[in-house]
C-alpha atoms as an extended CHARMM CRD file, in Angstrom:
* protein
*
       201  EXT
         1         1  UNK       CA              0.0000000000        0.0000000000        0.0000000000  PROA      1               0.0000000000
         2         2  UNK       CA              1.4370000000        3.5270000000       -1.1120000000  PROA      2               0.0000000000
         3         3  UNK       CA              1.7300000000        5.8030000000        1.7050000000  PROA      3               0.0000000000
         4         4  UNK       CA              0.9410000000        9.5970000000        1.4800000000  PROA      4               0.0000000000
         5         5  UNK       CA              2.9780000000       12.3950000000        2.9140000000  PROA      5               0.0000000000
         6         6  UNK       CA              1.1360000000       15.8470000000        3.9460000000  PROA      6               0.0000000000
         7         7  UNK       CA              3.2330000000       19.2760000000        3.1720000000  PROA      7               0.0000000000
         8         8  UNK       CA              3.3540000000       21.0490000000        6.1030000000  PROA      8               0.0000000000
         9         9  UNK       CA              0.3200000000       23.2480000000        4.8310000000  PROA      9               0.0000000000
        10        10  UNK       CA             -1.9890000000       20.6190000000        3.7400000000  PROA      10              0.0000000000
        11        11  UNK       CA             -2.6070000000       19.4150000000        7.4520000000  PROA      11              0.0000000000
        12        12  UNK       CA             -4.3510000000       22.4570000000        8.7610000000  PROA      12              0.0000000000
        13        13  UNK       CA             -6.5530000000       22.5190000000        6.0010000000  PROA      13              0.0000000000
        14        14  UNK       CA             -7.2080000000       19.0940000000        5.9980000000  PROA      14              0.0000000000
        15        15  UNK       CA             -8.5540000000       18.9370000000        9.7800000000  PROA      15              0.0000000000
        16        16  UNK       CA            -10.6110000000       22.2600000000        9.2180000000  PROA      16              0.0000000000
        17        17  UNK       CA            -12.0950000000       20.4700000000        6.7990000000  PROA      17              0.0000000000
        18        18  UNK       CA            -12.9980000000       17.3760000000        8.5540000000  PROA      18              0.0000000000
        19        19  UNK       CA            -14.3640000000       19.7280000000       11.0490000000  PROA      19              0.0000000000
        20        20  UNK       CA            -16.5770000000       21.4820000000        9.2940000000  PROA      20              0.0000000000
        21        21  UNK       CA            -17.7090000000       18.1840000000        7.9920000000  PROA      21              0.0000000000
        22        22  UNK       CA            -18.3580000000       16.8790000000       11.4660000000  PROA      22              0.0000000000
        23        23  UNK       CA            -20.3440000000       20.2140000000       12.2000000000  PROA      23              0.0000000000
        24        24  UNK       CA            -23.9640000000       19.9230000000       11.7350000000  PROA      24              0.0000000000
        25        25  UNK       CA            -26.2380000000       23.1660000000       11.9460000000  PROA      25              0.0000000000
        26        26  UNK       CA            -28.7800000000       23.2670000000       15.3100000000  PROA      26              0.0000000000
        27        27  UNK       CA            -31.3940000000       24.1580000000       12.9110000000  PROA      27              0.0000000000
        28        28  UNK       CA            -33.9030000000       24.5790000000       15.6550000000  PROA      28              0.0000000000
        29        29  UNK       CA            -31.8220000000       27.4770000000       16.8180000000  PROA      29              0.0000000000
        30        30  UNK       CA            -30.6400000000       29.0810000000       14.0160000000  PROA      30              0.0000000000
        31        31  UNK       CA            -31.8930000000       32.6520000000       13.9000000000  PROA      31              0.0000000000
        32        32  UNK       CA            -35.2670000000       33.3580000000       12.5170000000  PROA      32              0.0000000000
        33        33  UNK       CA            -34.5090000000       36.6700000000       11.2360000000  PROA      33              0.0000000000
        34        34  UNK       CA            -31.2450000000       37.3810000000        8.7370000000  PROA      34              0.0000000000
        35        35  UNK       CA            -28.8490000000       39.6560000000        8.4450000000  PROA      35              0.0000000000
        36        36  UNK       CA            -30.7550000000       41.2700000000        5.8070000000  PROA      36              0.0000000000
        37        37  UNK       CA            -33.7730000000       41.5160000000        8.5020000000  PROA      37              0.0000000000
        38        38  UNK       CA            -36.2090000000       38.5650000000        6.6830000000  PROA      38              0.0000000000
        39        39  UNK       CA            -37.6690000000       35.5790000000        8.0450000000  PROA      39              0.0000000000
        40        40  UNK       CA            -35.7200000000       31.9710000000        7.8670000000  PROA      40              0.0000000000
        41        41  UNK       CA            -36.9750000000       29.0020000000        6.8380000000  PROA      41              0.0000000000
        42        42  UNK       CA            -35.5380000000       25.4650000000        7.4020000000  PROA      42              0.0000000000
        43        43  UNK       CA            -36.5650000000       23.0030000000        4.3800000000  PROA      43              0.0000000000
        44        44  UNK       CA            -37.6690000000       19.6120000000        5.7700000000  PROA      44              0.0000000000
        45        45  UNK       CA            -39.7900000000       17.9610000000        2.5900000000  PROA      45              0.0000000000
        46        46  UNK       CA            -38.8730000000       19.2530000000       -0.8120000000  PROA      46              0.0000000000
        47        47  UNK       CA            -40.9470000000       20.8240000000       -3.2740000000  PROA      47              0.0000000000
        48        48  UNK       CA            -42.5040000000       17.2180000000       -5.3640000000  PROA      48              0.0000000000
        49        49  UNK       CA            -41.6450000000       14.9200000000       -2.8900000000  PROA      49              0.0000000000
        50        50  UNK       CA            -44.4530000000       12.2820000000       -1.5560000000  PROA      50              0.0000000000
        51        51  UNK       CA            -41.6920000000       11.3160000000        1.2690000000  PROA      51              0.0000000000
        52        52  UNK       CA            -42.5450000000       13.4820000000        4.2750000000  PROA      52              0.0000000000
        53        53  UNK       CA            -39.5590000000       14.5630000000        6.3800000000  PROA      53              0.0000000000
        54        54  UNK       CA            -38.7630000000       15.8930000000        9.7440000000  PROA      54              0.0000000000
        55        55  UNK       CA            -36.0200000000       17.5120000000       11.7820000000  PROA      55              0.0000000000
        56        56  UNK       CA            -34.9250000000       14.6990000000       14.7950000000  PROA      56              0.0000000000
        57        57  UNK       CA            -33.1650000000       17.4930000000       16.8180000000  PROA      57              0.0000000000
        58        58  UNK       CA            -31.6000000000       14.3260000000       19.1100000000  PROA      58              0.0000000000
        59        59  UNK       CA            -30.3020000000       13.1530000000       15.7740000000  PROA      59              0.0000000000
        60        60  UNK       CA            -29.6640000000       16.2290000000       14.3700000000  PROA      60              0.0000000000
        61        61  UNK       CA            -30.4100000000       14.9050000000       11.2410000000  PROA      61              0.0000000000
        62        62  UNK       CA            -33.9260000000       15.3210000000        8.5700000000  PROA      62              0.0000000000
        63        63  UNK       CA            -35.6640000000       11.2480000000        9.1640000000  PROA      63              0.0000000000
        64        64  UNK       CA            -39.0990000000       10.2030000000        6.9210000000  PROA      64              0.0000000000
        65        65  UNK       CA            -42.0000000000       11.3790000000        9.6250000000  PROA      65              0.0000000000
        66        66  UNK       CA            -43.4050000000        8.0800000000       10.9930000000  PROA      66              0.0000000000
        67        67  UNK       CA            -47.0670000000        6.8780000000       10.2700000000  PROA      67              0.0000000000
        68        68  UNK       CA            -48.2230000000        3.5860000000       12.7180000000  PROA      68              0.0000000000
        69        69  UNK       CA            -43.7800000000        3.3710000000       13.2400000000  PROA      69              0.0000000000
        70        70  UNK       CA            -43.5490000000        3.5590000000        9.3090000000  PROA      70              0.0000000000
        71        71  UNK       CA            -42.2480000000        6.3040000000        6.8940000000  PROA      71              0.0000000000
        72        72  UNK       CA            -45.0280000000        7.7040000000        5.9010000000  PROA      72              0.0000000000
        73        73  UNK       CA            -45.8900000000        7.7710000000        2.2050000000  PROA      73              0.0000000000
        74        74  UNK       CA            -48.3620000000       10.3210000000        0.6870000000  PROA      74              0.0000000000
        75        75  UNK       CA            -51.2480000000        8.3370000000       -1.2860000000  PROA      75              0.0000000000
        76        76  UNK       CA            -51.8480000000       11.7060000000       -2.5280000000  PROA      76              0.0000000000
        77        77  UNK       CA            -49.8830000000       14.3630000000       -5.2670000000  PROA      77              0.0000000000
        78        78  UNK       CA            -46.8660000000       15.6050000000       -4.0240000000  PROA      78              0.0000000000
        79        79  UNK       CA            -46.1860000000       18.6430000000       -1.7620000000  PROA      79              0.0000000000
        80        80  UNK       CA            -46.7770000000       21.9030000000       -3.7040000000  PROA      80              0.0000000000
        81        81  UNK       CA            -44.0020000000       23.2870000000       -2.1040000000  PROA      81              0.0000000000
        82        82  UNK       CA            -41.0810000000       23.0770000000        0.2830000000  PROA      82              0.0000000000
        83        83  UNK       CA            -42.4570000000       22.5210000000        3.9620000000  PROA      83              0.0000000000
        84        84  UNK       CA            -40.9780000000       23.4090000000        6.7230000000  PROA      84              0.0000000000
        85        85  UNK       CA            -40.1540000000       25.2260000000       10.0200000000  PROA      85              0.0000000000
        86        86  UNK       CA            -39.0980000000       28.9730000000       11.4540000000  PROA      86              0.0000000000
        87        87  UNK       CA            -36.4830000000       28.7350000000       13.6060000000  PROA      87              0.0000000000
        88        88  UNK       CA            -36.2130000000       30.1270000000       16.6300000000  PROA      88              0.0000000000
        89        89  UNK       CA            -39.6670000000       29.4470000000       16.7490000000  PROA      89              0.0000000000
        90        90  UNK       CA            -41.7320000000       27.0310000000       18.8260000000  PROA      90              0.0000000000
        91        91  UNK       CA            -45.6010000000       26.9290000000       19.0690000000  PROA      91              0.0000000000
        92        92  UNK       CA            -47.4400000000       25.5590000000       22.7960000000  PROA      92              0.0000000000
        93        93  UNK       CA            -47.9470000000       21.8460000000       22.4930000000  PROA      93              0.0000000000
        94        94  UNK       CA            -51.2840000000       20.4680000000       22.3910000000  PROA      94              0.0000000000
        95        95  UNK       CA            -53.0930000000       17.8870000000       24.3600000000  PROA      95              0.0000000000
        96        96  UNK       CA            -49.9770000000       16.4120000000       25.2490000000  PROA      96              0.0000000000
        97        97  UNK       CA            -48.2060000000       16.2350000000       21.7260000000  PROA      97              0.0000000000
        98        98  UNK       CA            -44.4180000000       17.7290000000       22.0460000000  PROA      98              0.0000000000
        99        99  UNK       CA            -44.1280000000       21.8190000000       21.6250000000  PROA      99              0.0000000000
       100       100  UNK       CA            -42.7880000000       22.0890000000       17.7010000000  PROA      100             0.0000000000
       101       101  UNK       CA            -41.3510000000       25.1660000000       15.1530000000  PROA      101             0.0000000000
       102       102  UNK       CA            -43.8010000000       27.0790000000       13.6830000000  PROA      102             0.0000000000
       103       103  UNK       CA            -44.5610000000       25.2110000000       10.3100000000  PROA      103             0.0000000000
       104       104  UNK       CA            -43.9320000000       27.2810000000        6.6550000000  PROA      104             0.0000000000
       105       105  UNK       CA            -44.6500000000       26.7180000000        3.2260000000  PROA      105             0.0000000000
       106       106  UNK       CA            -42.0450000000       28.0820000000        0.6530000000  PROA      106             0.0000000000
       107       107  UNK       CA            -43.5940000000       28.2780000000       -2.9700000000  PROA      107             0.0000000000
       108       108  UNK       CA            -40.7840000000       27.4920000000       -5.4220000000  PROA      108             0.0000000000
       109       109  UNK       CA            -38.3950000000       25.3000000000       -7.0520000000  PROA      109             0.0000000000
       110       110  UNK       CA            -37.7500000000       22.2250000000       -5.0410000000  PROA      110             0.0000000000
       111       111  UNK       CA            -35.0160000000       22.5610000000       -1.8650000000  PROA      111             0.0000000000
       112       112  UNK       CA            -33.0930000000       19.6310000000       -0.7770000000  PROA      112             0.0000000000
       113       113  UNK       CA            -33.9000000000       19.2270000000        2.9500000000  PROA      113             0.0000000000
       114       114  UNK       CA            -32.0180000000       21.3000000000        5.1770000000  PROA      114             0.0000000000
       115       115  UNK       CA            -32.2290000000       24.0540000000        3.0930000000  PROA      115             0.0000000000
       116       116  UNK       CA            -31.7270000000       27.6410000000        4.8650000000  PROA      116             0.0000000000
       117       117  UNK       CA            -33.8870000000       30.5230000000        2.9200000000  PROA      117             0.0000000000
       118       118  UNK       CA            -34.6460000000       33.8390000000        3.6450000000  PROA      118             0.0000000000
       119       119  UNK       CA            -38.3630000000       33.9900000000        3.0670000000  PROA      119             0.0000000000
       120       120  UNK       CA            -41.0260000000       36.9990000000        2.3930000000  PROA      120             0.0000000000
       121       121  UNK       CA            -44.5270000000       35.8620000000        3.6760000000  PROA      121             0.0000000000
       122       122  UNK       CA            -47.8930000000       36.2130000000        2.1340000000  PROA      122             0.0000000000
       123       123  UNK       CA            -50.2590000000       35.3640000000        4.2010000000  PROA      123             0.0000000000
       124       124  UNK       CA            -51.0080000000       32.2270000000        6.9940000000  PROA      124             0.0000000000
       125       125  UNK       CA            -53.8510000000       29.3730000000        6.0490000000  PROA      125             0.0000000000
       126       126  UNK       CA            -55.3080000000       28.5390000000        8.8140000000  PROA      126             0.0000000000
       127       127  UNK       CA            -56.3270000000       24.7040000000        9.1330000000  PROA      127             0.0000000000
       128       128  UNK       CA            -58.4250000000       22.2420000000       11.7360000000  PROA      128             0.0000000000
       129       129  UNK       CA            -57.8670000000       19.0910000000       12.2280000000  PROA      129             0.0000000000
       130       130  UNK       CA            -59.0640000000       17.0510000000       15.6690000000  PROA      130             0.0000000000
       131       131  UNK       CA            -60.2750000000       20.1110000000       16.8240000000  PROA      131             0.0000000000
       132       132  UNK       CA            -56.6590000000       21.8440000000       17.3120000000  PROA      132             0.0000000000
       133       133  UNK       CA            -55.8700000000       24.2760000000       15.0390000000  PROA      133             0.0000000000
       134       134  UNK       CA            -52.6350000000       24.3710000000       12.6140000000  PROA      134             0.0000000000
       135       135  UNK       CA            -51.2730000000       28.1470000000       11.5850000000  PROA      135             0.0000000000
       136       136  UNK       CA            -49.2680000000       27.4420000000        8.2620000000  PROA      136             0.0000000000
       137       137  UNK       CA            -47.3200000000       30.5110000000        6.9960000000  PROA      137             0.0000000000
       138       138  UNK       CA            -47.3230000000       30.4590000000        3.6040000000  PROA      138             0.0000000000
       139       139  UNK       CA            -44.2560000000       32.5160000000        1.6270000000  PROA      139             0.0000000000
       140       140  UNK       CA            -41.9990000000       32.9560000000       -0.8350000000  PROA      140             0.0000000000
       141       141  UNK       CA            -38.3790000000       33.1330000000       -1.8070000000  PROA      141             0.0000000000
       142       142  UNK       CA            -37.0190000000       36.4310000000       -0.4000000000  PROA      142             0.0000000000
       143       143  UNK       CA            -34.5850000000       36.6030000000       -3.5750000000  PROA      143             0.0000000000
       144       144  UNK       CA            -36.1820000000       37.4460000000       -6.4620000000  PROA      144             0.0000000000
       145       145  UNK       CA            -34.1460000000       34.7580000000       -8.5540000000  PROA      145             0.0000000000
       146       146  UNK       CA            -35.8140000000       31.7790000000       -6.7680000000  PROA      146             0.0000000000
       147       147  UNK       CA            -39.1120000000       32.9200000000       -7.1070000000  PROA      147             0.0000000000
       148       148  UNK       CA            -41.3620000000       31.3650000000       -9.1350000000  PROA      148             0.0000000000
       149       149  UNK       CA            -44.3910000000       33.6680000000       -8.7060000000  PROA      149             0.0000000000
       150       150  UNK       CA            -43.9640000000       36.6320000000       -6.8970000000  PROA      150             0.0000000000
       151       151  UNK       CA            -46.8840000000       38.0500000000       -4.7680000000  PROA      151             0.0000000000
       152       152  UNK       CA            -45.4160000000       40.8840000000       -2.3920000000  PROA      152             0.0000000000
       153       153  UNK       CA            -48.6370000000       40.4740000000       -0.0760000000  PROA      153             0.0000000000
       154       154  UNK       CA            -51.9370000000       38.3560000000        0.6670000000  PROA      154             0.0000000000
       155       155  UNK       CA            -53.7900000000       40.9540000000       -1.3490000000  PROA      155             0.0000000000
       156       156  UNK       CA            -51.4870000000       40.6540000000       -4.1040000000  PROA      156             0.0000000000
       157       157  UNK       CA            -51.2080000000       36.5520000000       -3.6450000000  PROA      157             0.0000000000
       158       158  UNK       CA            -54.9970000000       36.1440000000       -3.3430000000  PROA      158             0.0000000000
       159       159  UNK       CA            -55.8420000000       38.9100000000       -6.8690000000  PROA      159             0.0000000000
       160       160  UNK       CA            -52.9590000000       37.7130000000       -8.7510000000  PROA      160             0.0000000000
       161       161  UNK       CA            -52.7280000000       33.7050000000       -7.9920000000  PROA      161             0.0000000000
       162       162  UNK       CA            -56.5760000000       32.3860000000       -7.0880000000  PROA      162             0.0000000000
       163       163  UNK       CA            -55.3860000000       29.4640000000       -8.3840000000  PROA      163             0.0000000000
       164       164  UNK       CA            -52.7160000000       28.2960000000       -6.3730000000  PROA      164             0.0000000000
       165       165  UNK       CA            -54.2230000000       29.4700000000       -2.9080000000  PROA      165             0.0000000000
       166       166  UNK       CA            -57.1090000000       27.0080000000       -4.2100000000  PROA      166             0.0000000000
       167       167  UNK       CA            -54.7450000000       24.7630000000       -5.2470000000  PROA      167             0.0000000000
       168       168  UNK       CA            -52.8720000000       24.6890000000       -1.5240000000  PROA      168             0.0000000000
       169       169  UNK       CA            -56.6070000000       25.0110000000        0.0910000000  PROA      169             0.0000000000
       170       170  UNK       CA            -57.5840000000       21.3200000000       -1.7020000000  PROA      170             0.0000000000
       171       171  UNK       CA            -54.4200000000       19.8170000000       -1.6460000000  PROA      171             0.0000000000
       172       172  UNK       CA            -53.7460000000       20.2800000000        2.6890000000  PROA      172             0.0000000000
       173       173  UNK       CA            -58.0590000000       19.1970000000        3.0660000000  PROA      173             0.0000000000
       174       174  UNK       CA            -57.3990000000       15.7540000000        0.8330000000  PROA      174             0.0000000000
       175       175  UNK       CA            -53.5900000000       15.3110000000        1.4600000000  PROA      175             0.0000000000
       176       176  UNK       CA            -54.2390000000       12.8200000000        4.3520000000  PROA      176             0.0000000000
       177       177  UNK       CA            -57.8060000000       10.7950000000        4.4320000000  PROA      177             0.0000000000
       178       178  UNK       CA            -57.4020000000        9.0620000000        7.7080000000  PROA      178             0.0000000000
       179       179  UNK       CA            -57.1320000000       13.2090000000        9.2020000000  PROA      179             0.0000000000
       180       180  UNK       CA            -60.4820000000       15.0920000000        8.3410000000  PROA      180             0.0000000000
       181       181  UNK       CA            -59.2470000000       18.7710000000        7.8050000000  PROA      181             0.0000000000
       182       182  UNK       CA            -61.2850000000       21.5690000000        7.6930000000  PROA      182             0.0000000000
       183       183  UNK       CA            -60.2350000000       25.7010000000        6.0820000000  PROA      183             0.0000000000
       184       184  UNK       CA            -60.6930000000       27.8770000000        8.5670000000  PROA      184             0.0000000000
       185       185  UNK       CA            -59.3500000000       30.7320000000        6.7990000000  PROA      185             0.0000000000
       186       186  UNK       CA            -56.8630000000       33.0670000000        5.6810000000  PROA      186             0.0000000000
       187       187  UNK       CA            -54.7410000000       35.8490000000        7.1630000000  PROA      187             0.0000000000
       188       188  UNK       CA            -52.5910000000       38.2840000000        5.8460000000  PROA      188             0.0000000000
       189       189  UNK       CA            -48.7780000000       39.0680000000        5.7910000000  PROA      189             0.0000000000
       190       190  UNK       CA            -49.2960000000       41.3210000000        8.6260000000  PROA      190             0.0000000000
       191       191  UNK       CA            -51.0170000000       38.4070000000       10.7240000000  PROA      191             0.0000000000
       192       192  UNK       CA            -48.1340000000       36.1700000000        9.6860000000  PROA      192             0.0000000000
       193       193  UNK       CA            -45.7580000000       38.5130000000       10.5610000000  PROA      193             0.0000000000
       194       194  UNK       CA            -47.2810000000       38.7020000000       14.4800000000  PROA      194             0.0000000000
       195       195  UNK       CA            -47.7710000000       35.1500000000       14.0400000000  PROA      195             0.0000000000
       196       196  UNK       CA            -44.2250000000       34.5550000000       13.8140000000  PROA      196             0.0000000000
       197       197  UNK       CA            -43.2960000000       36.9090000000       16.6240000000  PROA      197             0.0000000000
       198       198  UNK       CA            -45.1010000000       35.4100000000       18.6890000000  PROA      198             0.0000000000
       199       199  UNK       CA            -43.5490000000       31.5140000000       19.0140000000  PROA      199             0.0000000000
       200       200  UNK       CA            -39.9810000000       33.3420000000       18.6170000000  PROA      200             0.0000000000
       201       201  UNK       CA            -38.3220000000       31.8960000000       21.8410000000  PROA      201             0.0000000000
């Protein structure tokens, strides 16, 4: 077996780089606001995929979320968009079910899990399910190069794209039949912005 000899430079550079590679981002923690003062999102299920994922923070890595102790597998289309979590954030748990990140929904080109974007949001749907209500903010890209529409408010979303908000509306009530989901509304970016806010720890 040939052996290999490091130049004196080579071996600080090659343990900063196993480092970093050993370094995995607390996405939980990371801060929900940027330097350039707009929301964060953390990507947990890609844009397409029919493989729901979540964040194991004891892990710290994205797993398939569990249905009956099995990855769940949509029987359904794919997600319209890239789901996922504020961080920073974490809503009240509810009749016993762990406290979680606020959940978000980034329209756009599919994100590999893990993803970090700065985010603009346009409004929050509002959704029932078991009588506890879910608060999903629903946004955009915050850089105008990954957008793939580009509403600049719920006004502007709900005149401009009808048919995606209807398209989101149908596709969270069908999405999972054994969980009877009911619209309880919309709210707007201003709402969303409170929204989010509010569950900042």
């Amino acid at each position: 077996m040939r052996s290999v000899t490091l130049k004196k430079w080579q071996l600080p550079l090659l343990l900063l780089t196993l480092f970093c590679l050993s370094c995995k981002p607390d996405y939980p923690n990371l801060p929900a606001i940027s330097e350039t003062k707009h929301w964060q999102a953390v990507v947990e299920t890609s844009s397409g995929s029919t493989l729901p994922q979540v964040y194991d923070a004891k892990e710290k890595k994205f797993v398939p979320q569990l249905e009956a102790g099995q990855p769940r597998k949509l029987e359904f289309l794919p997600y319209p968009g890239n789901e996922g979590f504020i961080p920073s954030t974490l809503v009240d748990s509810v009749e016993g079910r762990s406290a979680a990140p606020l959940p978000v929904l980034v329209l756009g080109n599919q994100k590999e899990p893990g993803t970090v974007l700065e985010i603009v949001p346009v409004g929050v749907m509002i959704l029932e399910s078991d009588g506890e209500l879910r608060h999903l903010v629903v946004s955009v890209p915050a850089k105008p190069n990954e957008q793939t529409i580009t509403p600049n408010s719920y006004s502007d979303f709900s005149a401009r794209y009808p048919a995606v908000k209807k398209i989101l509306e149908q596709w969270y009530l069908n999405v999972n039949p054994r969980q009877p989901t009911r619209l309880m509304g919309w709210r707007n970016e201003a709402f969303a912005d409170q929204l989010i806010q509010k569950h900042v720890k």
